[in-house]
N, C-alpha and C positions, 0 to 999 in steps of 0.2 A: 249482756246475756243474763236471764234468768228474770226479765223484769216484766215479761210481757203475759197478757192474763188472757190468752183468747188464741183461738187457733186460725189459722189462716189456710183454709183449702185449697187443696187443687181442685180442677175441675173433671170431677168422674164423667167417664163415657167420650171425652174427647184427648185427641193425642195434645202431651202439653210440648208446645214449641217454644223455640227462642228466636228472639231476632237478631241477638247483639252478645259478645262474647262475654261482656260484664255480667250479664244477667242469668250466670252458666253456673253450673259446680257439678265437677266428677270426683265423683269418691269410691273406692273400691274397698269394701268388707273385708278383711282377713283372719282368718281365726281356724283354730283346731275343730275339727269333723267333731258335731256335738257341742258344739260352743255354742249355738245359739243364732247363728246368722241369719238363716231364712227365716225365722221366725222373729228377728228384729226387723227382719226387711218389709213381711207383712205387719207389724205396727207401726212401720213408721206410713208405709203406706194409708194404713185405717186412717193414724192422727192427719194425714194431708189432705184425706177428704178421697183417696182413689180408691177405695174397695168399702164395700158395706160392713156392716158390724160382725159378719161372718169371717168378715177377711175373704173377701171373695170379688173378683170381679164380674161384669155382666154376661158372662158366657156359663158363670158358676165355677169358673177354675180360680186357683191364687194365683197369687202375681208371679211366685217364682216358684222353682222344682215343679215344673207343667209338664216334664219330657216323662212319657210311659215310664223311662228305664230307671226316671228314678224317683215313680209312683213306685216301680217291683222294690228296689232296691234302698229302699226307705233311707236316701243321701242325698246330697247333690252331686253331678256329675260332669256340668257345664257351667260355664260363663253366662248369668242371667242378667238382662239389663232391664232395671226398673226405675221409670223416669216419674218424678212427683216434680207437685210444686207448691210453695212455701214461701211466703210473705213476695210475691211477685219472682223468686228465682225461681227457676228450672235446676233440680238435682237428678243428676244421672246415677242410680246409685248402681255399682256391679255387684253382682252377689257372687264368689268364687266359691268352688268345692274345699274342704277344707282336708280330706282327706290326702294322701301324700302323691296317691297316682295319678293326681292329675291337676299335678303341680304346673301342668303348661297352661291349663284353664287359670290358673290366679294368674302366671304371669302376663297372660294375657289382659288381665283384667289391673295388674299394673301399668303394665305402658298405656292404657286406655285412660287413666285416672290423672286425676292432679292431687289427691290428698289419699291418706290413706286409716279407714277407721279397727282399729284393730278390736278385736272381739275374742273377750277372757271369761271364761266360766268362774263362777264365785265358788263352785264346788269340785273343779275340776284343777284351777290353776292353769301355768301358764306350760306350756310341751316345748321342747325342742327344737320344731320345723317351725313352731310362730316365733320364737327368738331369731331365727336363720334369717329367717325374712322379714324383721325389725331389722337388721342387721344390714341385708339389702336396701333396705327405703333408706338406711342414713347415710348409706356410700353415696346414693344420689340426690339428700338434702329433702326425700319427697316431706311432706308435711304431715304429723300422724298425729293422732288423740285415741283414747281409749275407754272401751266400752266395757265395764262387768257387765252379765248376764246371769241369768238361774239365781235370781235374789231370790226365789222364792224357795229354794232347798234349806232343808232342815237345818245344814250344815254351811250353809253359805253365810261369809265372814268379808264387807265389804271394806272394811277397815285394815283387814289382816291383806283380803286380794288387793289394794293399794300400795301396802308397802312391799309386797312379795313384784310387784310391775313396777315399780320405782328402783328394786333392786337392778331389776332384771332388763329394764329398758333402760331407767338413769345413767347406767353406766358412772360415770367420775362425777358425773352433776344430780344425785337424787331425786335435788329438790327442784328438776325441769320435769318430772313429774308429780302433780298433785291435784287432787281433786276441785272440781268446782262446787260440787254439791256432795254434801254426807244424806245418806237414806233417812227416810223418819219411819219409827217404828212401832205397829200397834202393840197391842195389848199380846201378850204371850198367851199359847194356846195351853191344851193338855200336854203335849211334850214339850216343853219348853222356850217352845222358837215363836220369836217375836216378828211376824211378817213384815214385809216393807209396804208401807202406804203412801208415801210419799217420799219429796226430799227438800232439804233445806238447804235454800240458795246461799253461796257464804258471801257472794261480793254483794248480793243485793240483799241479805237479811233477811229473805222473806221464807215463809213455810209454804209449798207446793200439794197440795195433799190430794192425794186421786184417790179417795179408798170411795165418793160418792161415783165413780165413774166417769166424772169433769174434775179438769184439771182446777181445784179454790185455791186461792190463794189470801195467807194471812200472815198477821207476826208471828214471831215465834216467843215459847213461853218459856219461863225461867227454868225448866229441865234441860231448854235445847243450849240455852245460854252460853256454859263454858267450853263446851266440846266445837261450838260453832265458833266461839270468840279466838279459840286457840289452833284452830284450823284454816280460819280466817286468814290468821295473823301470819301465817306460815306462806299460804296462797299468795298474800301481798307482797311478802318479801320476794317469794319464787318468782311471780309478773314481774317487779320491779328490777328484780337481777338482771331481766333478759332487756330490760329498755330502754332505747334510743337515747334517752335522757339522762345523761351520766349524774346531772345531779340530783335524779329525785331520790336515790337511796341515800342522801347525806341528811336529808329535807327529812326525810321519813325517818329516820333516828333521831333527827334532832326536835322527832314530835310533829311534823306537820301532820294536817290530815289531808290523804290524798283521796281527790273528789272520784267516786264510782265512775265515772264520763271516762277519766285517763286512765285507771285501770282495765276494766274494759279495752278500749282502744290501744294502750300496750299489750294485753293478755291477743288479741286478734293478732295483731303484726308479730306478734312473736310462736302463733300456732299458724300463721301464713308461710313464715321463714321457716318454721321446719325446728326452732331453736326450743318451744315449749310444748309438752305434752301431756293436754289436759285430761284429767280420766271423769265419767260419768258413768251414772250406773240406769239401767233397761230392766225392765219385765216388762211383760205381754199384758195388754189389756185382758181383765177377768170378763165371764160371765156378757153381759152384754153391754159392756163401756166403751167408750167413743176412744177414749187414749188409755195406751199404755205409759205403766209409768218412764218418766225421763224422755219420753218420743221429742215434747215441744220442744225441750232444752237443748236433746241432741239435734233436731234442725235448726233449732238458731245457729249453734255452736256450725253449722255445717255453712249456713249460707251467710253468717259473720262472720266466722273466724278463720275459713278454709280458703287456699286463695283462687282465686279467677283464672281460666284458661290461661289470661296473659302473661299469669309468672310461672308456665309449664315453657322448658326451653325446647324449640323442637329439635328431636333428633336429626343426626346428621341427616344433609341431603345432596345427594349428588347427580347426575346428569346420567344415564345410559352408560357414557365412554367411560364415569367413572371421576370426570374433572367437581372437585365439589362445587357445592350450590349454596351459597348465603340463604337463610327463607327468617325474616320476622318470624317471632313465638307470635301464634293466632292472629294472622293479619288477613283481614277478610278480605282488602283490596288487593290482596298477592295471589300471587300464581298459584291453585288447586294442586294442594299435598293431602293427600288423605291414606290411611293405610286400614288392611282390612284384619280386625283385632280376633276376626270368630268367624268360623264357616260352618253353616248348617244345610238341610237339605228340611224342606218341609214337601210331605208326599202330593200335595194339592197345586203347590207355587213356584215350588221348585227348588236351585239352592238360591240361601237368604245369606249376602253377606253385612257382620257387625263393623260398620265403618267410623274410624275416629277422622275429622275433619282437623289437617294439624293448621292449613293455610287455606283461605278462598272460600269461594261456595260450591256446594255442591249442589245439583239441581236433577229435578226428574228429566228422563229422555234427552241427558246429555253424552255427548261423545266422550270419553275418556281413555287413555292410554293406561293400561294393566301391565305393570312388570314386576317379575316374579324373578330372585335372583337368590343365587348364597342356598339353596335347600336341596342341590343334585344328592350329597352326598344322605339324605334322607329318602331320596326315589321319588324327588320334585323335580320336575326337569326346568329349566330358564326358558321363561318366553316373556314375549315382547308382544303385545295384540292390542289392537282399537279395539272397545267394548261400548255398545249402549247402553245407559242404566238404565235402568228398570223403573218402576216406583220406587218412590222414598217413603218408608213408614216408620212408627215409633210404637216397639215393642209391649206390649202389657197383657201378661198373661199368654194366653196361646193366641190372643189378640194382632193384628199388625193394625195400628193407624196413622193412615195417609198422613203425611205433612210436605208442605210445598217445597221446601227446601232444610237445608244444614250449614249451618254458618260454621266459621272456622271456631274449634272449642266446641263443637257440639259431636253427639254419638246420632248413627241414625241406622236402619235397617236399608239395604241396596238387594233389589231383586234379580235373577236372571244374570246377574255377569259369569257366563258359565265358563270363563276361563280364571278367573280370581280363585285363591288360594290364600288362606288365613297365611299373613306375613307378606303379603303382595302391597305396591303401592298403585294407589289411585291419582292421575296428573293429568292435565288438559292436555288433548289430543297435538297439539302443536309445538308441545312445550315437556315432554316426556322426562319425568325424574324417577330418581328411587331411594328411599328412606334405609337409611341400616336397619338392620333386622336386631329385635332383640333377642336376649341369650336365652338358648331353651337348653332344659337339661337333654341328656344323651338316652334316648331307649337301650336298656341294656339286659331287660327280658326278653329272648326269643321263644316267640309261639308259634311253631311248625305245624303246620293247616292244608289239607288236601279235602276238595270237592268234596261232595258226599254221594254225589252220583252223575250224570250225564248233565243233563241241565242244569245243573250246580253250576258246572267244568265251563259251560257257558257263558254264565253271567258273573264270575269271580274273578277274572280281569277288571272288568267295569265295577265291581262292588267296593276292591281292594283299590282301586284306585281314586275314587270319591272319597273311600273311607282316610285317607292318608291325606287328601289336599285338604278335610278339613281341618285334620288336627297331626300338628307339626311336629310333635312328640313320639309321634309312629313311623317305624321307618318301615318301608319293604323291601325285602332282599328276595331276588330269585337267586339260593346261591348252585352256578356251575356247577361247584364239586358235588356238594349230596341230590342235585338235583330235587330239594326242597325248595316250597314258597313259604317265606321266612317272616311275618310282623314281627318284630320290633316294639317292645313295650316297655312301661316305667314300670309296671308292678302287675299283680293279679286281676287285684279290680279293673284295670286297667285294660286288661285282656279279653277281663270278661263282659265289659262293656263293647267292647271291640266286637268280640263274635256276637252279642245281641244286637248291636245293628247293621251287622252283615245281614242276619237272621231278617229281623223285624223289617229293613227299610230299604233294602236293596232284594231281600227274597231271595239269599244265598243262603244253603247251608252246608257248615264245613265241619270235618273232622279233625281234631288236634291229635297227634302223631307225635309221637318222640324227635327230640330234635337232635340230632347230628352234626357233629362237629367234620372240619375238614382235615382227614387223617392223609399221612403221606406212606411211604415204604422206601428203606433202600437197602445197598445191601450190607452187611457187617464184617466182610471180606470179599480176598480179590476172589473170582470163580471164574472158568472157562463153561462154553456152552458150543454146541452147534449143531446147527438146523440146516436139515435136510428134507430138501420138498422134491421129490421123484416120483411124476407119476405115468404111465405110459399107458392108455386103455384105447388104440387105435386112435387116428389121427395125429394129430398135433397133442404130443405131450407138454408136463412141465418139468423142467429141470433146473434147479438151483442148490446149491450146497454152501453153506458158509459158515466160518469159525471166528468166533469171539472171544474177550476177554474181557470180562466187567471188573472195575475196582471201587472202591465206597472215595467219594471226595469230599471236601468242608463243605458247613452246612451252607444254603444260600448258593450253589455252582449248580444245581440245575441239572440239565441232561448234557454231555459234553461226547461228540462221536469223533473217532479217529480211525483214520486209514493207515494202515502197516500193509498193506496188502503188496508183494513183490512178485513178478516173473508175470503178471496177467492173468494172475488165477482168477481171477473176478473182474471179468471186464469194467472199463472205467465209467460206460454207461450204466451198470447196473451197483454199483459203488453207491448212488441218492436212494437206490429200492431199497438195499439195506437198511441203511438209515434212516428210511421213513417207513421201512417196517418196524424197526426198533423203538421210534419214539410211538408208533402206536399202542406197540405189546405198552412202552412202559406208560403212556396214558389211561391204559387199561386197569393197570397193576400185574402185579405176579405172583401174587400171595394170597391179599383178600379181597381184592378189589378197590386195593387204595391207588394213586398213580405213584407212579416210581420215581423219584428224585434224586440228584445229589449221587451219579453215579458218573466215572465216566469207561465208555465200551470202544473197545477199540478190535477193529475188523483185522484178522490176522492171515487168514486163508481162506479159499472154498475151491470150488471148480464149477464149469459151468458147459452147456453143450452150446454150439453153435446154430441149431435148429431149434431146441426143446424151451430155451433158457428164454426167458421174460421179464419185464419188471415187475408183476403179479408174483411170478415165482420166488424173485428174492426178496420180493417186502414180505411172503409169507416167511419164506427162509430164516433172515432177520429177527422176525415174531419169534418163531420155535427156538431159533437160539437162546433168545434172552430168558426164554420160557425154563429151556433145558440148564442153565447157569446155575437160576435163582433156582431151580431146583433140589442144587450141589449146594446150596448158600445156606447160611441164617440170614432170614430177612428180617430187620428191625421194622417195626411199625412205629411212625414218627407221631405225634401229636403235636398241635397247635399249643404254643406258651402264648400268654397275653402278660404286659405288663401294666399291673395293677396298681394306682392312686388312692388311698384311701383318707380323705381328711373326716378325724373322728374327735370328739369329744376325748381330751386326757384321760377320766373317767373309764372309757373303751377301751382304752389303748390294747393292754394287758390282753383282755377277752377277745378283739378284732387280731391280734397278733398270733395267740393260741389257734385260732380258730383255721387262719391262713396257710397255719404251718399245718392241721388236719386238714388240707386241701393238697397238701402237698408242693405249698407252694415255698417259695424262698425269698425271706423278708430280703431284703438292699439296702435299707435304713431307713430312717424317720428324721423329720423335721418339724422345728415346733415352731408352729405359727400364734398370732395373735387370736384373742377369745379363748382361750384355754383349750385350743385343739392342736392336734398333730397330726402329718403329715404322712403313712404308711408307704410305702413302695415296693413292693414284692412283685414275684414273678412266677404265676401261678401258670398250671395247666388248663386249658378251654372247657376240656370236659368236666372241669371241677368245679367251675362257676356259671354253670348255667341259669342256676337261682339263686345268685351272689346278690341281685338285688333284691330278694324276698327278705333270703339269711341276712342281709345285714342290715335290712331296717329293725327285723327283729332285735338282733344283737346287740344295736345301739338305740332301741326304743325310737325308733324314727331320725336321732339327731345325724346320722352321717354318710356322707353321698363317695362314691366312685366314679374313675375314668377308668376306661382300660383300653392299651392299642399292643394290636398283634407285632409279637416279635420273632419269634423263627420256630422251625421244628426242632424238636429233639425227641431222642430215643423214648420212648414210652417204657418204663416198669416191667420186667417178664411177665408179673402176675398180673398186670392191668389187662394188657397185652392178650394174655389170653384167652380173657374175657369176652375184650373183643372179638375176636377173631373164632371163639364160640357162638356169640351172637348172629355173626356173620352167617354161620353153618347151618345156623338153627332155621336161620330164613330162608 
């Protein structure tokens, strides 16, 4: 790596394909919002020969962030796939949003990858959520290297961001990460700061310098001498730690000189294995230069050192019934495994799904079996369906280009499967499988959404439900009780991505509305009631009389009805009107409109006419009773408890625990887990974390996630309590 004096294009204006799984490399970007990623993505593309010196492709858009929403929202917002190519490979490169809401878009852009390049601001440092998820790539051995970025800030310190990612990734082994190349520096301006022009290679000795806008390369001169010789020295040692060859570090103490050829070739197998993590440093091509600095190095480093489709294990796979399925990692003569990683909707073509090829080929205008499984409890239902595909294209820019097929290891665009769902698997029609799903985080922001007007009310079934099969992170709830339609979301941005392409792409416009939680009522003593329904105006009257006794039982008992009734006071026919006038009232509520729980009423008398008397008349009967009781009563208003999971940063603890208890909630205890976090458990009220996911990214600066699952009612606070139940009045 680092040896080669000349760039190797791709071919602009045509889709670059593969034939063969070797000749592949998926690598997905990860880095904090503002690190720098699309705009490494367009350099690396410039150095490959796919976009003009504008960074532009032929349509005049970039290669990635093409979607309107996030031209408005100057971010990125989705999963972008940008495919170059580079000394004969094909690199699939993903660009993820870096931002936190829409942390389903990276993971999707991990299961999609084989290697993973992580992306550090030199003036920003290393966040939180890019540690989280350093932390995830090494539970599953993925293969990672590392990019500074922003060398060109005032304040950017490439030496200092090395050992700050060496702390911070090295974990117990440091010196598994270390640089390949140190920056070279021009002349210092008026304030102080010495720009980056280049960089100097350490295995290959050589000086890289791009400040003429081509990458020259020369020796290096006795200023760069000792800073490279003792950098060098350190690199060797690190490569050599990690290789195959137990005794080349005996060899290399005892003075040998080990040839550039086996370093190299150790430094590769051990950033393939996942064991070494080289770091390089990026800037953007200036003005109008063909490369930016480090682009050549970081695609050798991508299509050297990163490994092949074939050492990606594929995910479990099993059959329909469930029995599993053996499948070769990327076997193109095997049975069609492919899973769909991204679901879009383009207004011309229609929806476009991002498909990874895990086994087989894939081909245009073949038959394939779509099963969609594991996402009900998100508002995805299970289906099982033949699909024809569509075109196959390969993604660039707002561009789609045809390509004839997708070998196994390859990413490709699939047209038209209008039952496919981002998380679905693609299998030959004869031969039906399904890939386990990867872990998405839990939406745990609710955004309460109603129509905005008639035709709205329309098309907002259809909107919200496109909008949710593309992205798996959204849930919908219609809930029952408040008779709200409920998204389900990670965070604000989140949300409010959500309503712009309601808005923009389905031509829905919705209202957001207070969300409500589901409140109950019972009662707080035993009360007697009864109702009386006598009405005579000519004809056929009604007549029903009946007496009740309601008492409060444990939480979790429901509505519970009993008969006392003796001598025939209430005929035996009219015994289920009561009762099913009673669970109506208490369906309804008796207070504020919450339903009644957790009571049980027991029928003690009435009387009844043998003309007049109905089952209309004592389900009304019944109602008035229970009405007339709770009237005698204090009714408690129950609210929803969740219990809450909170793993935080040690750091947090303190602050996430204070915080908890001003929610009113009740800590249960803490557990200390590994990385320096802990574990919180409390049991808070619903209505008190409805922005529990906003409040505690804040709180903990991004670093710490929750679960939370519903546990029972209990009594609400008198002053909460009346709140509510003002609110109530008020509307």
């Amino acid at each position: 790596m680092g040896d080669k004096t000349q760039t190797h294009p791709g071919a602009a204006g045509r889709a670059v394909a593969a034939d063969h799984p070797a000749s592949l490399r998926n690598v997905v970007l990860v880095g904090h919002s503002g690190s720098g990623k699309t705009t490494l993505v367009e350099a690396l593309a410039l150095t490959a020969g796919a976009v003009n010196r504008a960074g532009r492709v032929e349509d005049g858009g970039t290669v990635s962030d093409h979607d309107e929403i996030e031209h408005r929202q100057q971010r990125s917002v989705q999963l972008s796939l940008v495919p170059l190519e580079w000394d004969g490979i094909k690199v699939n490169v993903l660009d993820t949003p870096g931002y936190a809401d829409f942390v389903g878009e990276l993971r999707a852009g991990l299961r999609a990858a084989d290697a993973a390049l992580f992306v550090v601001s030199a003036s920003d440092g290393v966040d939180g959520s890019t540690r989280m998820v350093w932390e995830e790539c090494a539970a599953v051995g993925m293969p990672r290297a590392i990019v500074v970025t922003h060398l060109e800030a005032a304040r950017a310190d490439f030496e200092e961001m090395t050992r700050v990612c060496a702390e911070t990734f090295g974990g117990d082994d440091p010196d598994a990460v270390l640089p390949l190349y140190l920056p070279l520096h021009g002349p210092q301006g008026p304030d102080g700061h010495a720009p980056v022009t280049g960089l100097v290679g350490l295995l290959s000795q050589k000086l890289f310098d791009y400040s003429s806008g081509e990458r020259q390369e020369s020796e290096p001169g006795p200023e760069q001498l000792p800073d490279m010789t003792q950098a060098r020295n350190r690199l060797i040692e690190g490569i050599i730690a990690e290789s195959e060859d137990e005794t080349l570090m005996d060899r290399y103490l005892g003075g040998e000189q080990v040839e550039v050829k086996t370093l190299i070739e150790d430094l590769e197998r051990a950033v393939a294995r996942g064991t070494f993590f080289p770091v390089l440093a990026a800037a953007p091509a200036a003005g109008g230069a063909r490369q930016g600095i480090g682009t050549v190095e970081l695609l050798e480093l991508i299509t050297r050192g990163f490994p092949t489709p074939f050492e990606h294990p594929t995910p479990g796979v099993t059959t329909i019934d469930g029995a599993p399925r053996e499948i070769k990692p990327c076997d193109v003569d095997g049975p069609l495994v492919a899973e769909v990683v991204k679901t879009s909707s383009d207004p011309y073509v229609g929806r476009i799904s991002l498909v990874r090829v895990f086994s087989g080929v894939l081909r245009p205008d073949q038959t394939v079996h779509v099963s969609g499984h594991g996402m009900t409890d998100r508002g995805h239902e299970d289906h099982d369906v033949d699909e024809r595909v569509g075109a196959l294209s390969m993604p660039f820019g707002k561009q789609q280009r045809p390509v004839p097929q997708a070998v196994a290891g390859d990413l490709v665009c699939v047209a038209k499967l209008t039952r496919a769902e981002t998380g679905d698997t693609l299998s030959a029609k004869d031969d039906p499988l399904v890939m386990e799903p990867w872990r998405m985080p839990d939406p745990l922001l609710p955004l309460a959404i109603q129509a905005h007007s008639k035709a709205d009310e329309d098309k907002l079934s259809q909107g919200l439900s496109r909008l949710v099969a593309e992205d798996p992170t959204m849930r919908l709830e219609q809930n029952q009780d408040t008779h709200q339609v409920v998204l389900w979301c990670l965070g604000e941005a989140h949300a409010d991505v959500a309503l712009e392409r309601l808005r923009t792409r389905y031509g829905v416009q919705v209202d957001v509305v207070p969300h409500r939680v589901s409140l109950r009522e019972t009662f707080a003593h035993r009360s007697a009631g009864r109702g009386r329904h006598v009405k005579q105006s000519g004809g056929h009257g009604q007549y029903a009389i009946c007496e009740i006794e309601v008492e409060p039982l444990p939480g979790g008992s429901g509505i519970e009805f009993v008969d006392k009734v003796v001598g025939g006071a209430v005929p035996r026919q009219f015994i289920p009107s009561v009762e099913k006038g009673v669970r109506a009232q208490a369906a309804k509520g008796v207070a504020s409109g919450h339903p009644l729980i957790d009571v049980r009423v027991t029928l003690l008398d009435g009387k009844a006419h043998s003309v007049d008397s109905s089952d209309a008349a004592f389900q009304t009967a019944g109602a008035l009773a229970l009405r007339e009781a709770a009237a005698d009563a204090r009714i408690h208003l129950l609210e929803p408890v969740a219990e809450v999971s909170v793993l935080v940063g040690d750091d947090y603890v303190g602050a996430v625990m204070s915080d908890l208890s001003g929610r009113r909630g009740r800590v249960l205890g803490t557990e200390q887990t590994a990385g320096g976090r802990t574990v919180i458990r409390a049991e808070v009220p619903e209505i008190e974390i409805g922005r529990y996911a906003v409040d505690l990214r804040s709180l903990s600066h991004g670093t710490a996630r929750f679960d939370r699952r519903y546990v029972r009612h209990e009594p609400m606070p008198a002053q909460v309590a009346e709140r509510v139940r003002e609110q109530v009045r008020d509307s």
